[in-house]
FIVO-136014 format. One line per field, with one value per residue: residue number from 0; x, y, z of N, C-alpha, C in turn; residue in three letters; chain. Coordinates in Angstrom, 2 decimals, decimal comma. Each point is the difference from the previous one (the first is absolute). Layout:
BEGIN
k: NUM  ...
n.X: X  ...
n.Y: Y  ...
n.Z: Z  ...
ca.X: X  ...
ca.Y: Y  ...
ca.Z: Z  ...
c.X: X  ...
c.Y: Y  ...
c.Z: Z  ...
r: ALA  ...
c: A  ...
//
This chain:
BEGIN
k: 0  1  2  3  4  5  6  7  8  9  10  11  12  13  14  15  16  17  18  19  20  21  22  23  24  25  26  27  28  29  30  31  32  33  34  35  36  37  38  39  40  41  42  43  44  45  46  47  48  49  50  51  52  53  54  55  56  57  58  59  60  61  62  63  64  65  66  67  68  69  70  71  72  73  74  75  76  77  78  79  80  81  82  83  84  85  86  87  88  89  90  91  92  93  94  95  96  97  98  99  100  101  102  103  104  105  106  107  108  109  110  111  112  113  114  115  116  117  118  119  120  121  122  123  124  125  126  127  128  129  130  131  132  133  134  135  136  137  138  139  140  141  142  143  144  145  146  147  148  149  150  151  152  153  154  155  156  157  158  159  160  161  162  163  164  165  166  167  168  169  170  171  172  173  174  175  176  177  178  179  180  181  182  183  184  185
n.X: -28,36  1,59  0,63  0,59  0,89  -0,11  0,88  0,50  1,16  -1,29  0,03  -0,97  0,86  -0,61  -0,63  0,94  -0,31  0,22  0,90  -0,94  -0,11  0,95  -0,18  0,11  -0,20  -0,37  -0,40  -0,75  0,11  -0,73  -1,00  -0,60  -0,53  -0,15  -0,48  -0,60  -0,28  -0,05  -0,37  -0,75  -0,57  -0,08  -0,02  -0,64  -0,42  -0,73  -1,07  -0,47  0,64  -0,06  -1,38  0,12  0,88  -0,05  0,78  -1,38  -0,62  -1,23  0,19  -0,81  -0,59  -0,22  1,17  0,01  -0,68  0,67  1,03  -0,82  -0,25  1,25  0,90  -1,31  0,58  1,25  -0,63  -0,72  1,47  0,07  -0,92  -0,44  1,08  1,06  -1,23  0,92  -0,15  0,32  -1,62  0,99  -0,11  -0,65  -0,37  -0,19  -0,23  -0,60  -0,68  -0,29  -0,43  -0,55  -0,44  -0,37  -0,94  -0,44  -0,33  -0,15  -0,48  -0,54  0,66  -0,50  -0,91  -0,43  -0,84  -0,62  0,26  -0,02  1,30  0,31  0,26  0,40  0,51  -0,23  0,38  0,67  0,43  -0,46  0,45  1,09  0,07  0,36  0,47  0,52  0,49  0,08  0,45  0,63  -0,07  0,01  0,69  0,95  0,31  0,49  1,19  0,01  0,02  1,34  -0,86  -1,13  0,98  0,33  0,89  -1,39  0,11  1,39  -0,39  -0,66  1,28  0,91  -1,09  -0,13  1,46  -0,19  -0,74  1,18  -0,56  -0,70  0,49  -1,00  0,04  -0,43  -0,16  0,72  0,52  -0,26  0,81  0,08  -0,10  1,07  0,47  -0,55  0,76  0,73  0,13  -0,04  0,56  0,49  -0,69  0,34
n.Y: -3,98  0,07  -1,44  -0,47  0,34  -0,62  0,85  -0,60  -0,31  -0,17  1,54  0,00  0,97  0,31  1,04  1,11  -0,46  -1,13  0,73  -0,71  1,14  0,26  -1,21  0,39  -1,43  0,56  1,20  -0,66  -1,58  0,93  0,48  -1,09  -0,58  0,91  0,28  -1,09  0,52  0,87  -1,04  -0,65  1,05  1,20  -0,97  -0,55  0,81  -0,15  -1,27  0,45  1,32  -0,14  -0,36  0,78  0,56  -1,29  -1,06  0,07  -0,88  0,68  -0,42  0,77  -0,53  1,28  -0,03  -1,35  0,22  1,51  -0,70  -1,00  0,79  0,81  -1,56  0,10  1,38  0,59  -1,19  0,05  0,00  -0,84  -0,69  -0,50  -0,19  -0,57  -1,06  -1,18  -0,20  -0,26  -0,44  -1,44  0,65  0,88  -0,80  -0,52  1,30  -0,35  -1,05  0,56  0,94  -0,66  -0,61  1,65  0,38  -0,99  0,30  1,25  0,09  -1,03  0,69  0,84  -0,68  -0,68  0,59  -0,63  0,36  0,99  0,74  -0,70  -0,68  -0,24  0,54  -0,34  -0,94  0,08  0,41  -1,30  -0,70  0,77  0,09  -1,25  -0,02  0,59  0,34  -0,96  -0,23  0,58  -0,69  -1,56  0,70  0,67  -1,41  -0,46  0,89  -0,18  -0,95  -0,42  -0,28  -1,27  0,38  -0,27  -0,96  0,52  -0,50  -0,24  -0,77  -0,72  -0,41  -0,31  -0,94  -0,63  0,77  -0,90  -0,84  -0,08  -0,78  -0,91  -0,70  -1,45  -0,53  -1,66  -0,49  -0,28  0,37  -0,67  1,28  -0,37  -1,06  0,43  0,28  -0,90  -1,15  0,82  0,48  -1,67  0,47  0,66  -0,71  -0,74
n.Z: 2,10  -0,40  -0,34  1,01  -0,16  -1,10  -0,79  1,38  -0,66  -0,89  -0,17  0,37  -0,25  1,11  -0,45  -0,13  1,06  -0,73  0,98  0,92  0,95  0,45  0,86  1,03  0,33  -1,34  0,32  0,56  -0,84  -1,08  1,44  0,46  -1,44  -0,48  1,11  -0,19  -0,77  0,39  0,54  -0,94  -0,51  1,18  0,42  -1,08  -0,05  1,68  -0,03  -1,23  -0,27  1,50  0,02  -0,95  0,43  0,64  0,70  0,82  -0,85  -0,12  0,68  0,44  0,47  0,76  -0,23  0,05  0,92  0,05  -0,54  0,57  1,43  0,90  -0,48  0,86  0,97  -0,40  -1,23  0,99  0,97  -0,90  0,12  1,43  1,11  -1,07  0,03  0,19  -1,12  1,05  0,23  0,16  -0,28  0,79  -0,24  -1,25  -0,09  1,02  -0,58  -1,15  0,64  0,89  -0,68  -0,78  0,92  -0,10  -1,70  0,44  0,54  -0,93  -0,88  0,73  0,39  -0,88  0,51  -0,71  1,64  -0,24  0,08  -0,80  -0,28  1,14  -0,72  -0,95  1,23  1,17  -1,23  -0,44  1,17  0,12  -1,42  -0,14  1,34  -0,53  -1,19  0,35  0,96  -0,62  -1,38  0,27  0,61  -1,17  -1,06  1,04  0,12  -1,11  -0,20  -0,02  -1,03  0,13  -0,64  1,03  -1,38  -0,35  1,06  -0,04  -0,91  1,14  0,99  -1,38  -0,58  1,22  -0,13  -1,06  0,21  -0,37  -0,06  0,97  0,07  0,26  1,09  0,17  1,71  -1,04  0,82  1,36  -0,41  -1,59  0,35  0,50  -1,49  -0,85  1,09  0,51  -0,76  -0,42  1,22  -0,47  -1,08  1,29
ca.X: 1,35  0,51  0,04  1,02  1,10  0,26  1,01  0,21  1,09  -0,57  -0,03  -1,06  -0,32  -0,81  -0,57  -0,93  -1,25  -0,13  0,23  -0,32  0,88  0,27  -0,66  0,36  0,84  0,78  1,22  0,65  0,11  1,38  1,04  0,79  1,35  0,89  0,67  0,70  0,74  0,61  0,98  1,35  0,92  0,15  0,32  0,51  1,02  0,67  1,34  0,66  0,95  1,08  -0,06  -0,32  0,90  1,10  0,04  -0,92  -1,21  -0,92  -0,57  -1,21  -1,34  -1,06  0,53  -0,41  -1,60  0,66  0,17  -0,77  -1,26  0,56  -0,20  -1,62  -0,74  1,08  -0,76  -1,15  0,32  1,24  -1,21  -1,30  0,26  0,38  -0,81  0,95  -0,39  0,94  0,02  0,51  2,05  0,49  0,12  1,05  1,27  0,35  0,16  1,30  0,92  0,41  1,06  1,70  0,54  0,17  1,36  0,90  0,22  0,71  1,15  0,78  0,28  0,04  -1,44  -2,06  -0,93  0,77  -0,90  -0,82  -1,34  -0,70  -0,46  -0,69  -1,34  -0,58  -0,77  -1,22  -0,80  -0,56  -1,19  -1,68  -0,54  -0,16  -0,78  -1,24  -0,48  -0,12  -1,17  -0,83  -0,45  -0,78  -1,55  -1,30  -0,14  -0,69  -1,13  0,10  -0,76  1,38  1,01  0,90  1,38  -0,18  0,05  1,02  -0,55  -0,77  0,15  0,18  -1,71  -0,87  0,23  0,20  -1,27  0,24  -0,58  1,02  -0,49  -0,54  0,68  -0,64  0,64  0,60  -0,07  -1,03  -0,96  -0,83  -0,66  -0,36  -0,73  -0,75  -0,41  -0,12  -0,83  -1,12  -0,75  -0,73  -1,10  -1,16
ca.Y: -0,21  -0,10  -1,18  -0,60  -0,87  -1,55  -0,22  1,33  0,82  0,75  1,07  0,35  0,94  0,87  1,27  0,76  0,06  -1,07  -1,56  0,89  0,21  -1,16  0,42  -0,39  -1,09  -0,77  0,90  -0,37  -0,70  1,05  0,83  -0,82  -0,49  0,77  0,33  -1,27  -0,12  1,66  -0,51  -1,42  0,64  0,23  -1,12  0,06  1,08  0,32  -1,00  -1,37  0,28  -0,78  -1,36  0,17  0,85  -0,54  -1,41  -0,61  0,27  0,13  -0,96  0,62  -0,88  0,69  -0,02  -0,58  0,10  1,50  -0,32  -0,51  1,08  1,13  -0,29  -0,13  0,87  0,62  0,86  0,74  0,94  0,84  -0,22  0,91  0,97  0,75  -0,03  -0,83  -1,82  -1,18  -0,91  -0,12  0,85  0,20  -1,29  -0,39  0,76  0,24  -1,43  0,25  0,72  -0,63  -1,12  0,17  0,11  -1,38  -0,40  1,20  -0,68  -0,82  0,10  0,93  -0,60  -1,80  -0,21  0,12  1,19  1,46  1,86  0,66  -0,77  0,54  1,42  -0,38  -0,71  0,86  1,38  -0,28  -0,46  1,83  0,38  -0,39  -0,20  1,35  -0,06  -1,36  0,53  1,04  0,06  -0,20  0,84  0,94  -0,61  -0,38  1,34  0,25  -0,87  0,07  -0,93  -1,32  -0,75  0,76  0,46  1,24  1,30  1,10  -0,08  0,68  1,29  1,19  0,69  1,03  0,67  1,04  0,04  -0,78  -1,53  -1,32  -1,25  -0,77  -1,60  -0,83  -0,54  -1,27  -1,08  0,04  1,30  -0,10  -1,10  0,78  0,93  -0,82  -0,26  0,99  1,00  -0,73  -0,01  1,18  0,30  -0,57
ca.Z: 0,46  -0,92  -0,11  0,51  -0,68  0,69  -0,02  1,12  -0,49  -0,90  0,21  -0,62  0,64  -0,52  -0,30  1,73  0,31  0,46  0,88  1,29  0,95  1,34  1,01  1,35  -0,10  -1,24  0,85  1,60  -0,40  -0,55  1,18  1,17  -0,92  0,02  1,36  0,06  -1,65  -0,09  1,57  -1,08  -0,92  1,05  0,64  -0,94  -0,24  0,99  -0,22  -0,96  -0,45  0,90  -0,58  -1,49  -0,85  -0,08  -1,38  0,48  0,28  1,35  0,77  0,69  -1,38  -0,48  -0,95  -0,91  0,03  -0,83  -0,68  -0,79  -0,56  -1,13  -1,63  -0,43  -0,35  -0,93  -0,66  -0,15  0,25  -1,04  -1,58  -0,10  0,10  -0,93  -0,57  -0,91  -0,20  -0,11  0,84  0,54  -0,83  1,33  0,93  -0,54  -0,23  1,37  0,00  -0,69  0,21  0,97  -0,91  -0,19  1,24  0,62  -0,99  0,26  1,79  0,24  -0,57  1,14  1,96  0,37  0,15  -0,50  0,68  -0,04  -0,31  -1,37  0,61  0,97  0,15  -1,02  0,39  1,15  -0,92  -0,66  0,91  0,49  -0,98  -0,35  1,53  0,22  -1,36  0,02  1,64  -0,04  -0,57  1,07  1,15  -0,23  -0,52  1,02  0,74  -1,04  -0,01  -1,14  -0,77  -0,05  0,85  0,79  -1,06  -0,73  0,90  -0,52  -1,40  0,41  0,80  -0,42  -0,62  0,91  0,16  -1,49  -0,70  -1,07  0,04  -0,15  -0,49  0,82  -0,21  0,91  0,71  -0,13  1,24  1,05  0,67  -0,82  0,69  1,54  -0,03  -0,65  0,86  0,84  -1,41  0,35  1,39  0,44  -0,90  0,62
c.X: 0,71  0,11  1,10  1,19  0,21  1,51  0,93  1,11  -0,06  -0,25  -1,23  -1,04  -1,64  -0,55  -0,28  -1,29  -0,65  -0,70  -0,28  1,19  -0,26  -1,22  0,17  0,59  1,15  1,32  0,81  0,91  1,72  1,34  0,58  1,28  0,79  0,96  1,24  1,41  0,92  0,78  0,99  1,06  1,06  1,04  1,79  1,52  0,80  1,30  0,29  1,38  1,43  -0,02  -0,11  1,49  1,22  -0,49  -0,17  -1,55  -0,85  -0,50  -1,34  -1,06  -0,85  1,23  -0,36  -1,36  -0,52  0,05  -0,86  -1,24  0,40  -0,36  -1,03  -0,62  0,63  -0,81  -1,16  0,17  0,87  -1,08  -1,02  0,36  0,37  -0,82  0,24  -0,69  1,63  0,76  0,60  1,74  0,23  0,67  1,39  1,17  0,63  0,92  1,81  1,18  0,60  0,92  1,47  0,98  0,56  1,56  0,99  0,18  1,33  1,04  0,86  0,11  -0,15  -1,07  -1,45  0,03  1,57  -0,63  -0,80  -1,77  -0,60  -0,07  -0,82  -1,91  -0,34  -0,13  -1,30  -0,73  -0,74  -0,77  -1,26  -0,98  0,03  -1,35  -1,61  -0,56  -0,35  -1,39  -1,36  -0,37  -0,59  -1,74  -0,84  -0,44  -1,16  -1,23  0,39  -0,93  1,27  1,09  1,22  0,94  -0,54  -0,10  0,56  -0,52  -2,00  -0,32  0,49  -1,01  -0,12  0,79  0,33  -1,26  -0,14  -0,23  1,11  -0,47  -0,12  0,51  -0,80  1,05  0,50  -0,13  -1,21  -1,08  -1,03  -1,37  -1,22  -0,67  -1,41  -1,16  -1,25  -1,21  -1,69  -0,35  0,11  -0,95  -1,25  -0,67
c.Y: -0,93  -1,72  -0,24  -0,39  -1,70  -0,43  0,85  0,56  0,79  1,25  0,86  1,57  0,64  1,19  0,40  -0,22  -1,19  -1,29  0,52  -0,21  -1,24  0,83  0,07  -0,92  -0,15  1,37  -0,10  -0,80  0,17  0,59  -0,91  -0,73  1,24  0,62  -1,46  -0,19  1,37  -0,75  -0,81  1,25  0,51  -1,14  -0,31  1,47  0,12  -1,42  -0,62  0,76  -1,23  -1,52  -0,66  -0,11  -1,18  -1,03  -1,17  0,23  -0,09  -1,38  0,03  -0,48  1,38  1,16  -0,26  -0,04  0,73  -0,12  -0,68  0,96  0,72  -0,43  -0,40  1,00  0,56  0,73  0,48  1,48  1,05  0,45  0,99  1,53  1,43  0,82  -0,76  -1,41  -0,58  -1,35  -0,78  0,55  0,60  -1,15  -0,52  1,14  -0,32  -1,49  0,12  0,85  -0,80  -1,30  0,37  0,81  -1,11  -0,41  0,75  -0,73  -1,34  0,25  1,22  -0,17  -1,38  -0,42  0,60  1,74  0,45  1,35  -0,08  -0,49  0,59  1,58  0,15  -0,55  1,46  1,24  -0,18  -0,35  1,49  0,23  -0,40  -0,13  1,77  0,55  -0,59  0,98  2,01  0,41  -0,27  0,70  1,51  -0,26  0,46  1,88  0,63  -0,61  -0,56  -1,08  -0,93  -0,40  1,03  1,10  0,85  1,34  1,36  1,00  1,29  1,41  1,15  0,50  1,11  0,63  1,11  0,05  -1,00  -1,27  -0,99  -1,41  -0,52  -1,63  -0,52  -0,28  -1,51  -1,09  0,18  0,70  0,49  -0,59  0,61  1,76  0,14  -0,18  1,33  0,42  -0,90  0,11  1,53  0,42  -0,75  1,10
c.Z: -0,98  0,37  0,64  -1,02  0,34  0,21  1,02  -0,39  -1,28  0,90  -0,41  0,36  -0,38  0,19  1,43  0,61  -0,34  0,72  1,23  0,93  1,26  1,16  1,46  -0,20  -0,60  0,46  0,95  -0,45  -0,25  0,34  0,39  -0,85  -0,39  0,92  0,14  -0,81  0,80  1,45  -0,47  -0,48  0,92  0,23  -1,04  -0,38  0,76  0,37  -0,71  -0,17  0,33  -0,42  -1,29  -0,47  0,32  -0,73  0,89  -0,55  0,94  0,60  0,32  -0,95  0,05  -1,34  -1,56  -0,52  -0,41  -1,08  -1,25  -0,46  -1,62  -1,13  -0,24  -0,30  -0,90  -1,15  0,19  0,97  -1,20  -1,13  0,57  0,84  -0,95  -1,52  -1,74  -0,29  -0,68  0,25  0,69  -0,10  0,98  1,34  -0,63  0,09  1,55  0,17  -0,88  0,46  1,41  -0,40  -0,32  1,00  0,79  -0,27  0,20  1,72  -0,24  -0,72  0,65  1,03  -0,02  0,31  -0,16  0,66  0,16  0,20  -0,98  0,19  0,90  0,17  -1,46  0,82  0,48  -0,46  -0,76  1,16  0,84  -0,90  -0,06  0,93  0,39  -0,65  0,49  1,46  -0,29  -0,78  0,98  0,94  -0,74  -0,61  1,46  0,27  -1,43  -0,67  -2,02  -0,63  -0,76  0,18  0,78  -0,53  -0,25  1,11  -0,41  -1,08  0,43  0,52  -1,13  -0,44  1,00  0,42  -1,47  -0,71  -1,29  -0,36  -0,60  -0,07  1,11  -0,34  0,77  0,52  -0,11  1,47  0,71  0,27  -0,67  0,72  0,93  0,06  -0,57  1,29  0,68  -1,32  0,50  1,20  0,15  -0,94  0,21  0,64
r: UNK  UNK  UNK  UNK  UNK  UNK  UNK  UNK  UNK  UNK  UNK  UNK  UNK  UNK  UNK  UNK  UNK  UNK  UNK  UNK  UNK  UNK  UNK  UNK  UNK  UNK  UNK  UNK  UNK  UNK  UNK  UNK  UNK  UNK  UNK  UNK  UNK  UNK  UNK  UNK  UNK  UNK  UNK  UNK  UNK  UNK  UNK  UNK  UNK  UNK  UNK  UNK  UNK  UNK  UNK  UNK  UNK  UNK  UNK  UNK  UNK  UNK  UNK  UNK  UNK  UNK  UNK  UNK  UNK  UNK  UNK  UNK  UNK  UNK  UNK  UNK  UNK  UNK  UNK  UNK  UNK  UNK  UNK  UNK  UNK  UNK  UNK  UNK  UNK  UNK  UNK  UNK  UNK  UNK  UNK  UNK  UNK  UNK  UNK  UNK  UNK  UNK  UNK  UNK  UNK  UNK  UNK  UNK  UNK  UNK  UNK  UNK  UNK  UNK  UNK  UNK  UNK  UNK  UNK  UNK  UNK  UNK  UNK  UNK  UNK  UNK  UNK  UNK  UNK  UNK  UNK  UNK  UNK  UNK  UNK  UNK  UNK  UNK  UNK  UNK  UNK  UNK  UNK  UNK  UNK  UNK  UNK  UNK  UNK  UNK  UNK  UNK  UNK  UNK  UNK  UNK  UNK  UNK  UNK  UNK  UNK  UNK  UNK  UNK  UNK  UNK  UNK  UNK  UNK  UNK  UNK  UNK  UNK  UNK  UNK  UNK  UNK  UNK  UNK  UNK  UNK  UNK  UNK  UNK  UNK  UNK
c: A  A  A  A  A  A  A  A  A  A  A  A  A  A  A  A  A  A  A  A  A  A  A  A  A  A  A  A  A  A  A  A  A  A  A  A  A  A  A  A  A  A  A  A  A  A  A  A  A  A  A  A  A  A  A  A  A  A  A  A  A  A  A  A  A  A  A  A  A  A  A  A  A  A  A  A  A  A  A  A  A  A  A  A  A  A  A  A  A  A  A  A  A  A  A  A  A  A  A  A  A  A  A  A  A  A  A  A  A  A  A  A  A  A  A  A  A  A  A  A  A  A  A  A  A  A  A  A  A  A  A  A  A  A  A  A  A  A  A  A  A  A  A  A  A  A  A  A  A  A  A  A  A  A  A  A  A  A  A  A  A  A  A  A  A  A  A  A  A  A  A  A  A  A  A  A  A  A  A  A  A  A  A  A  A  A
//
């Protein structure tokens, strides 16, 4: 089995076949965050439009909390999903492009949160929580090997035959799948 990347925003793809597949747990695991992520998103489309789009920002600390995920996960949904090493430039493009939105907010309406902005958030905030929950849940229906992002990327193998590349699970689940591999080889 291929060496962990030490560097987690380094992109380190590898060779079909790989990296072992997830197991019960590490699926379930899967389902239940993804299903989670596909209710935020859900949640999200259905109301951020009303509360997004004026020139109040969100009040709601699980908002912000959103928020903080998104620009954690950003590149490894843009890098490993896509199958891209670019490490942190995804984050920053999101970080940047929100700045001159800011600048555009305050010189057309007077204040930081406007349309622009906020329909700028609540379109990346639908993506990457989409994107992120959707993968997850298909990873778990498939049994994709390492990390979730490559689901998409999976499912077309097995449905074209054509091989694709493999990623480690940058966050937790890595852990946990690891976990599960040593107790069921007892």
């Amino acid at each position: 089995m291929p060496a962990r990347p030490q560097n987690k925003l380094e992109a380190q793809f590898e060779e079909q076949g790989s990296l072992p597949k997830p197991g019960l747990i590490g699926r379930g695991i899967r389902l239940l965050l993804g299903a989670w992520l596909l209710s935020f998103t859900y949640q999200l489309a259905r109301e951020g439009p009303a509360g997004l789009l004026d020139t109040t920002a969100p009040a709601h600390w699980t908002w912000w909390v959103g928020v903080i995920i998104g620009l954690a996960v950003t590149p490894y949904v843009i890098n490993i999903g896509f199958t891209r090493n670019w490490k942190h430039w995804p984050r920053v493009a999101v970080l940047a492009t929100a700045g001159v939105l800011i600048v555009i907010d305050l010189m057309a309406y007077g204040t930081w949160w406007a349309p622009p902005l906020g329909a700028f958030a609540l379109l990346w905030m639908v993506y990457w929580s989409g994107h992120l929950g959707l993968s997850f849940v298909l990873s778990s229906l498939i049994a994709t090997p390492g990390c979730e992002m490559r689901a998409i990327p999976h499912l077309w193998t097995v449905l074209t035959g054509r091989s694709t590349r493999e990623h480690y699970c940058p966050g937790f689940i890595d852990n946990i799948d690891a976990w599960e591999r040593k107790r069921s080889a007892r």
